[in-house]
GUDREN-932031 format. One line per field, with one value per residue: x, y negated, z of N, C-alpha, C in turn; residue in three letters. Coordinates in Angstrom, 3 decimals, m for minus. Each point is the difference from the previous one (the first is absolute). Example, Ala and Ser with C-alpha at 12.3 -4.5 7.8 and 13.67 -1.06 7.14 Angstrom:
n.X <- c(13.190,m0.350)
n.Y <- c(5.690,m1.050)
n.Z <- c(7.800,m0.720)
ca.X <- c(m0.890,0.820)
ca.Y <- c(m1.190,m1.190)
ca.Z <- c(0.000,0.060)
c.X <- c(0.900,m0.770)
c.Y <- c(m1.200,m1.090)
c.Z <- c(0.000,0.730)
tiro <- c(ALA,SER)
This chain:
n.X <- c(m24.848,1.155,1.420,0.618,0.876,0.642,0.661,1.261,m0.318,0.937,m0.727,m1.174,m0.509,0.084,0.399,m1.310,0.053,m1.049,0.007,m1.110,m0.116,m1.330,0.241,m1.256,0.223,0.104,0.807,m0.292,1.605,m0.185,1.304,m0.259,1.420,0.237,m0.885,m1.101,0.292,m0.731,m0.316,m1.076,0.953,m0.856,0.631,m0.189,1.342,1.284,m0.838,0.559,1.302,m0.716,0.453,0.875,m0.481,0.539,0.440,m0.774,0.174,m0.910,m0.354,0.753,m0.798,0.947,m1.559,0.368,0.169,0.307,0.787,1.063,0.357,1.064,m0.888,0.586,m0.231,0.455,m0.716,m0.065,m1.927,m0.771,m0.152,0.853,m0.680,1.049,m1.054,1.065,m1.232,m0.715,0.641,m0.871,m0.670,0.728,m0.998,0.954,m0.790,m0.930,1.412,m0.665,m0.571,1.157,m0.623,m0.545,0.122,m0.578,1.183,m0.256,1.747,0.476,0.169,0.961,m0.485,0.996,0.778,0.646,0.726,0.363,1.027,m1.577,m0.441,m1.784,m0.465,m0.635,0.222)
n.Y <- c(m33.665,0.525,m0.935,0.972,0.139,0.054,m1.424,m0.730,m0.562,m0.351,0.240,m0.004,1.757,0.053,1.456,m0.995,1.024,m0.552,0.428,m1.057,m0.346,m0.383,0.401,0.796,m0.837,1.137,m1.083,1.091,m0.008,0.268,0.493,m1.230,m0.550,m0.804,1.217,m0.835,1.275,m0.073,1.101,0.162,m0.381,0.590,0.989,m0.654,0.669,m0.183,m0.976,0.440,m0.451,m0.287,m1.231,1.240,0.893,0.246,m0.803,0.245,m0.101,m0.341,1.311,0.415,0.191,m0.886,m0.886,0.931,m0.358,1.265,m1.263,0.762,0.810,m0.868,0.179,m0.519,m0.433,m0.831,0.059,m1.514,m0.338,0.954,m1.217,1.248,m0.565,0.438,0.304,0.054,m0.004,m0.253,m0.877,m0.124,m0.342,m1.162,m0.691,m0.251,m0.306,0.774,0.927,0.591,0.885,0.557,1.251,m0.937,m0.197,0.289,0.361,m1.434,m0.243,m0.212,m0.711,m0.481,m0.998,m0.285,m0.942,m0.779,m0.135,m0.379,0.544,m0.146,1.245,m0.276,0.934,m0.271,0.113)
n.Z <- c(m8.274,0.473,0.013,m0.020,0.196,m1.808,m0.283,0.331,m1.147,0.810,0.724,m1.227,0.041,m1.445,0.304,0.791,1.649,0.937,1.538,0.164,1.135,m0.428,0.991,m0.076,m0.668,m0.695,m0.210,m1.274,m0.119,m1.593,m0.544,m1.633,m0.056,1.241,m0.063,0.974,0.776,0.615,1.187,0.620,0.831,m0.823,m0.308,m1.603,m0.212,0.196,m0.781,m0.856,m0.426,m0.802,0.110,0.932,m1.150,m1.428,0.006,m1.127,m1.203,m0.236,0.619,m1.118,m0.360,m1.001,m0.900,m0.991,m1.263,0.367,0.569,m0.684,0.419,m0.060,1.803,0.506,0.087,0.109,0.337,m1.124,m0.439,m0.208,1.141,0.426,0.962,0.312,0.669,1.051,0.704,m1.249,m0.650,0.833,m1.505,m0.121,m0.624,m0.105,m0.997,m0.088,0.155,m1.173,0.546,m0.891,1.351,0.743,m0.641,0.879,0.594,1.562,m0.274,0.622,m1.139,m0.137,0.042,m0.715,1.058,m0.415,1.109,m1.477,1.525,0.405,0.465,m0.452,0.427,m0.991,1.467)
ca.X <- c(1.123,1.260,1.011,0.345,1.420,0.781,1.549,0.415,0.439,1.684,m0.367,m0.295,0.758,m0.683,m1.023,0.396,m1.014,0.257,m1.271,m0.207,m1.189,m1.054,m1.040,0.544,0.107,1.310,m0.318,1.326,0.260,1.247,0.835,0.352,0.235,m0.379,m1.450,m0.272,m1.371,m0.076,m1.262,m0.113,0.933,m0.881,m0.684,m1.593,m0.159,0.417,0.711,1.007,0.045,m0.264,1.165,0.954,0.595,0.908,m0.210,0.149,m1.121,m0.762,0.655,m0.843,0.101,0.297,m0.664,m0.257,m1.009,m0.995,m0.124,0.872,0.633,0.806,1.011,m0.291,0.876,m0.531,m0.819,0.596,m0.908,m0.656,0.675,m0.826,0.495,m0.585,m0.209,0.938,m0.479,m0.746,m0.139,m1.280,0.541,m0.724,0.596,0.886,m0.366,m0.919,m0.227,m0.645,0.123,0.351,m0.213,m1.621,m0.348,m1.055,0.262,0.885,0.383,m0.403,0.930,0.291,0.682,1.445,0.343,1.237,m0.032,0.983,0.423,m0.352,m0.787,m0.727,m1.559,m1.546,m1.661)
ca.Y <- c(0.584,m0.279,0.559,1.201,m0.708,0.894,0.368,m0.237,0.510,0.843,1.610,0.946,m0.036,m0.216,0.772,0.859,m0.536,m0.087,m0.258,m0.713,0.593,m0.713,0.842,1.416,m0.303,m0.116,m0.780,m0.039,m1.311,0.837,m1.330,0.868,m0.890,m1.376,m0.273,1.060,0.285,0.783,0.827,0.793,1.541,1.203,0.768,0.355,1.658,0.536,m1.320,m0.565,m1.162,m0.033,m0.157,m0.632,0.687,m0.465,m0.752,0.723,0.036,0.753,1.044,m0.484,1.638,m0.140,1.284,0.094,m0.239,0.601,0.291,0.594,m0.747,m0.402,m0.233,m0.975,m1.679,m0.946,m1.456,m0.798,m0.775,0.522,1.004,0.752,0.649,1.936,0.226,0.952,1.211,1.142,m0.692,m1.272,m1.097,m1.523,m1.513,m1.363,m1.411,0.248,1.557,0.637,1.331,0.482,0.950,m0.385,m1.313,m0.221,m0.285,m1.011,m0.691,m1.427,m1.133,m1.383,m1.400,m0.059,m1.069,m0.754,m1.518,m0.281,1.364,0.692,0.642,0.321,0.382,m0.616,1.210)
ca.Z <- c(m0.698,0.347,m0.686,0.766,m0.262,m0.529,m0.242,m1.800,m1.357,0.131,1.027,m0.663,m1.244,m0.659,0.189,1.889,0.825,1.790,0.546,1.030,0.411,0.792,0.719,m0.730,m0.990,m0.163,m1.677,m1.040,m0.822,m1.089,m0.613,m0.937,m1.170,0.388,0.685,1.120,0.421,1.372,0.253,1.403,m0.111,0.481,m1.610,0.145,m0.195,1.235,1.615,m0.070,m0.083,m1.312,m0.533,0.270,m0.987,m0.821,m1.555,m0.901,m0.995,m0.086,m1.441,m0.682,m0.867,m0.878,m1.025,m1.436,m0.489,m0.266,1.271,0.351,0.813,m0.567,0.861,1.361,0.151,1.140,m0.098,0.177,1.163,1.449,1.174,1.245,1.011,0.595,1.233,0.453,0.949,m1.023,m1.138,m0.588,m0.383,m0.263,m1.067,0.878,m0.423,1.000,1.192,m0.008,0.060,m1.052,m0.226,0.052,m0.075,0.320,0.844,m0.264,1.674,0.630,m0.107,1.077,m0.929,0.460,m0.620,0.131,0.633,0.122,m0.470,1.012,m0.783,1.315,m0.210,0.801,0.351)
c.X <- c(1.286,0.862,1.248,1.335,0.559,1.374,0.088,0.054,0.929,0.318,0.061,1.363,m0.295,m1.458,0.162,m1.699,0.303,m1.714,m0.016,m1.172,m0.708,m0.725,0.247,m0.505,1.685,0.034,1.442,m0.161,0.583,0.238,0.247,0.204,m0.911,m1.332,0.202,m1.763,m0.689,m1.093,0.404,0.647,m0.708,m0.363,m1.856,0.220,m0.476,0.884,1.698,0.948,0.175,0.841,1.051,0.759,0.402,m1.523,0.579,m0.811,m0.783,m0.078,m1.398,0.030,m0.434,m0.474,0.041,m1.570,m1.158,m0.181,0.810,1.651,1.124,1.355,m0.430,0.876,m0.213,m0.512,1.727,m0.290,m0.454,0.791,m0.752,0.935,m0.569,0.257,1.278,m0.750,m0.290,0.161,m1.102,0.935,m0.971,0.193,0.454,m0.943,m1.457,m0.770,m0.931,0.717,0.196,m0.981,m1.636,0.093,m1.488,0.636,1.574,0.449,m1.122,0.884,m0.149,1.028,1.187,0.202,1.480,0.230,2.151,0.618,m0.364,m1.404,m0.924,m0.984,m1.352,m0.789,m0.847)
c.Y <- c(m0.639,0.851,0.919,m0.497,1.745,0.410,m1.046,0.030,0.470,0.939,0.942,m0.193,0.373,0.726,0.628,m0.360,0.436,m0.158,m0.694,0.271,m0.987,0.711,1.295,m0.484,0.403,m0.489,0.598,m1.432,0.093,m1.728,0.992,m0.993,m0.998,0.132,0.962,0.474,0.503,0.894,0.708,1.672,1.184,0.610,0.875,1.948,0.356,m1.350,0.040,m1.006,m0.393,m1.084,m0.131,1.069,m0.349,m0.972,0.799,m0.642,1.062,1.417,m0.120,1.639,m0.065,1.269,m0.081,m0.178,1.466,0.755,0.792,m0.819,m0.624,m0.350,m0.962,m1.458,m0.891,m1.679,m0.857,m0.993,0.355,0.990,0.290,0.300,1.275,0.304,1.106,1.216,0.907,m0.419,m1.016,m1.120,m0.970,m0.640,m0.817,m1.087,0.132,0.560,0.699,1.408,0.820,0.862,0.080,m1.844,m0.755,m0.599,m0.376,m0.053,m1.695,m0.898,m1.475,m0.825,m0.170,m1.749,m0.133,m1.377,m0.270,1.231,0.985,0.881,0.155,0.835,m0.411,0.993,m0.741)
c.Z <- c(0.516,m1.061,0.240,m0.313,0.061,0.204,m0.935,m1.087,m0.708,0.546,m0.778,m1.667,m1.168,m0.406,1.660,0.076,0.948,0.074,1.011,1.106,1.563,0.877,m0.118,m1.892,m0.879,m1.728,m0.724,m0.758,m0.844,m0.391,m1.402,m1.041,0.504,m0.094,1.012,0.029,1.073,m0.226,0.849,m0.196,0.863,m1.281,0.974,m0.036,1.752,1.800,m0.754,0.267,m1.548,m0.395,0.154,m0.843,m0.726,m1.411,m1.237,m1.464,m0.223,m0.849,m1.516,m0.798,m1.618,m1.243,m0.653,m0.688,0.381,1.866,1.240,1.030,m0.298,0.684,1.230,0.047,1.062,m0.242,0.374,0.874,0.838,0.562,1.284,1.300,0.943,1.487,m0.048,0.525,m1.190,m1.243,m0.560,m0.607,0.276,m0.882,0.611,m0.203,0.874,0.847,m0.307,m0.362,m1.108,m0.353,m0.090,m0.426,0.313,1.439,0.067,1.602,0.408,m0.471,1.066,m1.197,0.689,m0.660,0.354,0.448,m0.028,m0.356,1.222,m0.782,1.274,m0.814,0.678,0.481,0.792)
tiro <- c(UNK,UNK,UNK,UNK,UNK,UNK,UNK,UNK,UNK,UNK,UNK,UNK,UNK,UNK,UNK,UNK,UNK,UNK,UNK,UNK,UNK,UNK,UNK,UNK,UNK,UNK,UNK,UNK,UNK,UNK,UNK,UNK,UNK,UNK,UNK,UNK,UNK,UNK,UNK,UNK,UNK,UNK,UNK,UNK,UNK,UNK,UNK,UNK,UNK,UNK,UNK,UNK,UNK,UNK,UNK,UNK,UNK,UNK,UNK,UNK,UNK,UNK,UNK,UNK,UNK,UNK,UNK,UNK,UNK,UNK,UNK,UNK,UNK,UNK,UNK,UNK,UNK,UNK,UNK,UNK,UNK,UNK,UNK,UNK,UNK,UNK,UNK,UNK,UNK,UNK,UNK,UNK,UNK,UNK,UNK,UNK,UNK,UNK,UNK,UNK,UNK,UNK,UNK,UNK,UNK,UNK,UNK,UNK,UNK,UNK,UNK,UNK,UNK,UNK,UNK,UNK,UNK,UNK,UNK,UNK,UNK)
């Protein structure tokens, strides 16, 4: 295992990402309120580049007691990021797939050395 050298911690801004890339390995890196996360930028739909779309909460479809609709809102915690090519979402926290959750990007451990950001692959 080697460490992939990101960018700065000042690089990013409060909600960003960038991709880094090892080989033909290409790694998203979301930044979100001082955590980071990485996974292999390839949506499981269509080879995308799955995160380099927008961060969003999650939509939530708000029911009445007898089940009816009440409207749509957005997650305060969970959040998602969305492939630009088709809309695939992700859980930011552990890439799994909004739409099949049976299925997941490739996460990679992100550390901090000071104010330098590396990913472990």
């Amino acid at each position: 295992m080697s460490e992939l050298y990101v960018g700065k911690v000042t690089d990013f801004a409060d909600i960003d990402h960038r991709t880094v890339r090892q080989g033909e390995l290409e790694i998203g890196v979301l930044h979100r309120h001082g955590t980071f996360y990485a996974y292999n930028n390839f949506c499981i739909h269509q080879g995308g580049p799955a995160c380099e779309g927008i961060m969003m909460g999650r939509v939530i479809d708000v029911l009445a007691p007898d089940k009816t609709s009440l409207g749509l809102r957005f997650s305060d915690t969970e959040i998602n990021f969305v492939c630009p090519w088709h809309g695939v979402e992700y859980d930011i926290a552990t890439g799994q797939c909004i739409a099949d959750r049976r299925k997941r990007l490739r996460k990679f451990d992100v550390v901090t050395k000071g104010d330098s950001v590396y990913v472990i692959v």
